[in-house]
C-alpha positions, 0 to 999 in steps of 0.5 A: 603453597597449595596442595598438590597431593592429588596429582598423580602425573608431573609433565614437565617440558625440557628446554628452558624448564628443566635447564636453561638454554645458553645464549650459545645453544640458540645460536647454534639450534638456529644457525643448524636450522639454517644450514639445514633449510639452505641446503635442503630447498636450495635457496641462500640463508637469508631466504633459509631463515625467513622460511625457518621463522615463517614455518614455525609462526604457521605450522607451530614448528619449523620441521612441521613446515617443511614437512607439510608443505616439502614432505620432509622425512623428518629423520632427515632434520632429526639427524642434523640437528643433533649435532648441537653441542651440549657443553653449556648443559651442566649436572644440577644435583639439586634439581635430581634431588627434590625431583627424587621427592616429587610424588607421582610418575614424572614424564617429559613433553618435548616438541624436540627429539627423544636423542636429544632429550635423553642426552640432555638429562644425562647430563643434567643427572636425571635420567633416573627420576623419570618415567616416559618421555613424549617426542614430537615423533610420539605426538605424530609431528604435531607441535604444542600448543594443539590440543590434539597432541596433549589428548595422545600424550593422555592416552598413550601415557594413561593421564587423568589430567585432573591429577596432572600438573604440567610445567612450562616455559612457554605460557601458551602452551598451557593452555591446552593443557588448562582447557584439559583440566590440568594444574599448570606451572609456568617457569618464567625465563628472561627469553623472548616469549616470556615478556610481555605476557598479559593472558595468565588466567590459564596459569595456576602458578608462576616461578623462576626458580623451579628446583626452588618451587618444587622443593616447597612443593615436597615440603608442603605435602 
């Protein structure tokens, strides 16, 4: 295990990396963007889910599609998709623990909503273990992976990244944070953007269990 005593920020993303997201949540996230899109730009829901996918392979985020090209008020999408229902989302005291250990401020990077962050980490049982929390709305609706958004998350949050690690599911959205300096930690999922990936050169360090990892992490230094 290398050593981390350097850092002095740990950026963490939320879904998927600080919990797993059931099968049932995603369903459920894309069967309310569908109903969303549908009713807001009047067309069915085969069209409301081609545009759903379209915007976000374009704008890297559906709500920043149609807030681009429809001027969406995204508190308009914000309020419909927090009727997700959270059951599947459960306490993991473990987690909460070595996160407890973990020298250095703790901040999570979401391209979600702060409601929904706050309430997820409720129920996981780790609202206390963090210092900040950095929205879509805080990155001005601009989505990971652009580079813009991890120099405002930087600034706002006063980060060297030279003693930031960054910990993600999605490969991709590591290497801004690469290109900044930053240590990078990807947590491997069996989800669909995590197969097949062959650029890792940004990756300093791959786990599929990150309470597992950070717990070597706390012992180590």
């Amino acid at each position: 295990m290398a050593d981390f005593s350097g850092i002095d920020t740990w950026i963490f993303d939320l879904d998927n990396t600080l919990y797993r997201t059931s099968q049932a949540m995603l369903a459920q996230i894309d069967q309310l963007m569908g109903s969303f899109i549908s009713d807001f730009l009047k067309v069915d829901r085969e069209e409301a889910h081609r545009i759903q996918k379209g915007y976000f392979r374009s704008h890297g985020l559906t709500l920043r599609g149609l807030m681009v090209e429809h001027g969406l008020d995204p508190q308009e999408y914000i309020d419909h998709l927090s009727q997700l229902d959270l059951t599947d989302v459960t306490p993991n005291p473990q987690l909460a623990e070595v996160l407890d250990e973990l020298d250095g401020r703790k901040i999570i990077y979401t391209n979600a909503f702060t409601g929904h962050t706050r309430d997820v980490m409720e129920r996981i049982g780790i609202t206390n273990h963090f210092d900040a929390i950095y929205d879509i709305g805080d990155a001005d609706y601009v989505p990971k992976p652009a580079i813009e958004s991890y120099h405002r998350l930087c600034t706002l949050h006063d980060i060297d990244p030279q003693r930031a690690a960054m910990v993600e599911d999605i490969p991709r959205n590591l290497e801004p944070a690469a290109e900044l300096g930053m240590t990078t930690v990807w947590v491997q999922t069996d989800t669909s953007w995590a197969r097949d990936v062959t650029e890792t050169d940004h990756i300093d360090h791959i786990t599929d269990d990150l309470t597992e990892w950070l717990r070597d992490v706390t012992n180590t230094n």
